[in-house]
N, C-alpha and C positions, 0 to 999 in steps of 0.2 A: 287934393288932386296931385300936388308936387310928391305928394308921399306915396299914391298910386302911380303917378307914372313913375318916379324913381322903385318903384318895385318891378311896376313893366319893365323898364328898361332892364333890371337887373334881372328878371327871367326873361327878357329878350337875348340879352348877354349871357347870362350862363347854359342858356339851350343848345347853342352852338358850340359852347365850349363841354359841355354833356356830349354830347352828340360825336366829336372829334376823340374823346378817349374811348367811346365806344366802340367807337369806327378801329380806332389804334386797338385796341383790347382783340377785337374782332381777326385783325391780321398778327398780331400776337399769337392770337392762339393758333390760327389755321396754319401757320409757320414753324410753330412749333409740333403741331401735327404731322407736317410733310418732312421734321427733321428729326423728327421719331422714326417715322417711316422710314426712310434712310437709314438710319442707323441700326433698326429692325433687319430691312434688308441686306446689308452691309454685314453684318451677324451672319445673319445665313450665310450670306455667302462666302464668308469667312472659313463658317463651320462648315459648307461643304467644301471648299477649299481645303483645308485643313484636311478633311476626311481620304482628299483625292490624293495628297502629296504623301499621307501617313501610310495608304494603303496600295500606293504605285511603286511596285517594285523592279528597280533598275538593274540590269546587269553589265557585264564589263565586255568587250569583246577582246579576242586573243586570238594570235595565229602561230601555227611552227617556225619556228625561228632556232638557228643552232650557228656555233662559232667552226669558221674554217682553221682546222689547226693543220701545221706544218708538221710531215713526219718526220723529217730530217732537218739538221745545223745548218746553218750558213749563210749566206750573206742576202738579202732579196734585191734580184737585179734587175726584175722590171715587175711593176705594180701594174697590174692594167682594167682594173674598175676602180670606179670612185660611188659615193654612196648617193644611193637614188635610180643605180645602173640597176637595168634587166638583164639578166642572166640565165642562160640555156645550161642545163643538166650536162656536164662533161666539158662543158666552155672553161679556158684557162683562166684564171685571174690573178697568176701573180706566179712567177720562178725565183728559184734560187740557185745560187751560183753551184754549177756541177763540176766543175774542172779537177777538184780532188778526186772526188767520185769515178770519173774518167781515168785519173790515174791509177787508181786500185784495181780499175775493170781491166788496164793495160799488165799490169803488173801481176794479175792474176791470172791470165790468161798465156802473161810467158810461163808463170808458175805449172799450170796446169799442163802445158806442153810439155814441159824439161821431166815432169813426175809420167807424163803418159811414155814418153821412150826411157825412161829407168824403166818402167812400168814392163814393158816391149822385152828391153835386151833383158830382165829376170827374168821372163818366161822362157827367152831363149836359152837361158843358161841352165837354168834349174830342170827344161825337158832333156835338153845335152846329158848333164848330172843325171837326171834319173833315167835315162836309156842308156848309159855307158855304166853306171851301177847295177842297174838288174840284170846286164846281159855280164858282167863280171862275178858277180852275186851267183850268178845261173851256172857260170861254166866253173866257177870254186867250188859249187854247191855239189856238180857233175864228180870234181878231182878228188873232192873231200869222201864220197861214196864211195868212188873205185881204192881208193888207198883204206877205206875203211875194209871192203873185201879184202884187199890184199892183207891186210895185215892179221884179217883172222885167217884168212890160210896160211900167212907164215909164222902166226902162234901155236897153229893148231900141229905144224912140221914139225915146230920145237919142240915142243910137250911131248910129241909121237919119239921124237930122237932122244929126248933126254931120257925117256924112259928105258929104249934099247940101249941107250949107253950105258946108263945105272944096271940094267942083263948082262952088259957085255958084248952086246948082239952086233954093235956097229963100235967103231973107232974114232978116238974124240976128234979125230980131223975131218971125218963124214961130220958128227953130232955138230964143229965149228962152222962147218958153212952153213947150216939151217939157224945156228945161233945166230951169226951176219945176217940173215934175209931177213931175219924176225925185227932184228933191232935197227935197219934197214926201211921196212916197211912201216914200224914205228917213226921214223923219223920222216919218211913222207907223209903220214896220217896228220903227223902235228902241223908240218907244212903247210898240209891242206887246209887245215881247221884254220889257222892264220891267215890263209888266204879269205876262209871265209869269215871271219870275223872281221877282217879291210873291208872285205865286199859290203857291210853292216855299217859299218863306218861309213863309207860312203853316201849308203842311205840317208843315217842321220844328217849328213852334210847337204843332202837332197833335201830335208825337210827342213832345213834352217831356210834355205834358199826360199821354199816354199812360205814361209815364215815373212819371209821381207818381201814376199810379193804382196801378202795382206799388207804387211803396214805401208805399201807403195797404196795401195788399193783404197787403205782409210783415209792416206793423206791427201790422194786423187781426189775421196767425193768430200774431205772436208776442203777441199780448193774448190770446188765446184761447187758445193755449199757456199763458200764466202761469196763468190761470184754471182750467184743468185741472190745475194743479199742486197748486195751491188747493186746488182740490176734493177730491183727491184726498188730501189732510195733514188735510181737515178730518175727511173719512170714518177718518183713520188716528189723531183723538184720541181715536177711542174700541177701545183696546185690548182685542183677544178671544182668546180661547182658542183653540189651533191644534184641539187634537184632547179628545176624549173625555182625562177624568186626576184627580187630585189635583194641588191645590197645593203640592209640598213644602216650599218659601221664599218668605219675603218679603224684597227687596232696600230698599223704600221704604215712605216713610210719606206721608198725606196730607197734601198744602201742600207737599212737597217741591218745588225745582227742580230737574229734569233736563233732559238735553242728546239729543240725536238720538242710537239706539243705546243708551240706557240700560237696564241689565236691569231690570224691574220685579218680575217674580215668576218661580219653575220650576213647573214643569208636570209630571207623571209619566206616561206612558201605562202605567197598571196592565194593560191589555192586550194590551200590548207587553215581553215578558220573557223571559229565560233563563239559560243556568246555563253560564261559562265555568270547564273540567277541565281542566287539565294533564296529559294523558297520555303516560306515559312512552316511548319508542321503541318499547320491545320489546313494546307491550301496542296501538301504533297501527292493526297492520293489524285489528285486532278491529273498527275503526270506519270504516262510509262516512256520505255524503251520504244523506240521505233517512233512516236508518236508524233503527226507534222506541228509545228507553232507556228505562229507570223511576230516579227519581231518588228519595234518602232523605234528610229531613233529618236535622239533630243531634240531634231529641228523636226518632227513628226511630219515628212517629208518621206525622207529614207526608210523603205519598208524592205524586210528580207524576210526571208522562207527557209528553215531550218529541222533540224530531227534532232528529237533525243535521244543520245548517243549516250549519257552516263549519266546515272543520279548517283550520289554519293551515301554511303550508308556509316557517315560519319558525323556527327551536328557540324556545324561550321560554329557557329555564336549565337549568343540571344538577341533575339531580337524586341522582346518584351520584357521587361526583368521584374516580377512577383515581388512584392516589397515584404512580403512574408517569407518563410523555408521549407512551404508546404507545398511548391511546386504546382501552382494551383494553372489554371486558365490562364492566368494572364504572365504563364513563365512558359516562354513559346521562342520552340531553338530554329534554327534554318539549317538546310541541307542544300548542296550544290548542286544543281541542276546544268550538266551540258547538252549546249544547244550547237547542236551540227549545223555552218552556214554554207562554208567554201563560195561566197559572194564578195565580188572584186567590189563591191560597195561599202565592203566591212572594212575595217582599218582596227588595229590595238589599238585600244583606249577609249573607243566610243562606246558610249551608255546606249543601251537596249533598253525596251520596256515588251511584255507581252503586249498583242496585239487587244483592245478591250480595258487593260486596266490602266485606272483609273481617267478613264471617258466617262 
């Protein structure tokens, strides 16, 4: 009996201890079930995860943006934006000292004066000269014709007398006076001719004249040229803004010295923007010219509405790299896609995503 109940007892005893690893066994397993599961699921979602980051393609945004440079030297005497200012198209934002400048436009303007009455009294002079020359010219030209007459009629006496005296017919003191008229009237012919050869002279003296009117005339318009130069560096020490923007740097400071070309400040046209995509080959024919997109940014909040404006017909990089050199499927270049925004929500440097990928 001691021997049956100490067996009772001991399957009384070990039933419950059966019973407790079973029970333990039981949530062993079903634990391990549900951390399967999890881990199953955690997979997936991993791997769609993974799928959604591999296949979301992000772009950069960018806007026009250009450096204000100074056309002229000199000193900057008042700075008058600071960066983050809004700035109107033709608004000042900074001078430079002019007072040189001023005095080249003083001193060229006496210039041009002092050259315009030379300029004046040669005209006057050289019309004087060429109207006391030609009507000198005119009446030498008159004495030189009549003394030419004269003289072949008093050749023509000689000839006729020396012939009758060689006859006999006249007396060498008749045949001497026609001799006198001749040599006579020779002697005024050559007068004349020297008169007008003076008269000729003159002339030339008229075109020299005329001569230093031009080069008063070139020096006038290169003074007047300088002085446009002038003017024109004096209108450009006051530095303006190209277009509607923000300031986004400052290169200088007031009292600075700069040189011609110096950048002074950048300018942003906030209403000039867009969103350059790198899109992968196989996904390019999806995109033309003109065509509208919605663009997302990284806090997938900000939504903007844009056009393509340019795709590029150059690869950018790979985006895939073929571990073979057979250039197979899986060696896949990108191409630039620009996206036309002009939205004051856009900013440089924020990531875009197409509207749809990878949702």
């Amino acid at each position: 009996m001691r021997t049956g109940v100490m067996n009772m007892n001991t399957i009384w005893m070990r039933k419950p201890v059966h019973q407790g690893v079973g029970m333990r066994y039981t949530v062993c397993r079903k634990a391990m079930a549900v951390l399967l599961s999890l881990l199953m699921l955690l997979s997936c979602v991993g791997c769609g995860l993974g799928k959604t980051v591999s296949e979301t393609t992000w772009g950069r945004a960018d806007a026009k943006e250009i450096d204000v440079n100074s056309k002229v030297a000199g000193r900057v005497v008042e700075l008058l934006v600071k960066e983050g200012d809004t700035v109107e198209a033709g608004q000042v934002i900074a001078r430079i000292d002019k007072r040189s400048l001023e005095a080249q436009k003083t001193e060229l303007e006496a210039s041009i004066e002092a050259v315009r009455a030379q300029q004046s009294q040669a005209a006057v002079t050289t019309n004087m000269q060429q109207g006391a020359t030609q009507s000198a010219l005119s009446q030498a030209q008159s004495a030189a014709d009549r003394a030419r007459a004269d003289l072949a009629l008093a050749k023509a006496d000689h000839d006729r007398y020396a012939n009758l005296l060689a006859q006999g017919a006249v007396s060498q003191q008749t045949f001497d006076q026609y001799d006198t008229k001749y040599k006579t009237a020779q002697a005024a012919y050559e007068q004349a001719q020297g008169a007008v050869s003076q008269s000729n002279a003159g002339l030339l003296q008229t075109d020299v004249s005329k001569e230093n009117e031009k080069a008063l005339a070139a020096k006038l318009a290169q003074a007047e040229a300088s002085l446009q130069d002038v003017e024109v560096s004096l209108d450009e020490t006051e530095i303006k803004a190209p277009f509607d923007g923000v300031i986004t740097e400052k290169y200088v400071e007031k009292g600075s010295m700069i040189s011609n070309g110096t950048p002074l400040v950048a300018v942003q046209d906030t209403s000039d923007n867009w969103v350059d995509i790198k899109i992968p080959e196989t996904q390019l024919s999806d995109f033309h010219l003109g065509q509208q997109v919605t663009l997302i940014g990284r806090d997938n909040k900000t939504k903007v509405t844009g056009t393509v404006t340019d795709i590029s017909k150059k690869a950018e990089f790979a985006t895939q790299r073929a571990t073979s050199e057979r250039g197979d499927a899986s060696d896949i270049v990108s191409f630039n896609v620009k996206i036309q925004v002009n939205s004051d929500a856009l900013w440089p440097g924020m990531r875009f995503r197409l509207a749809g990928d990878g949702e």
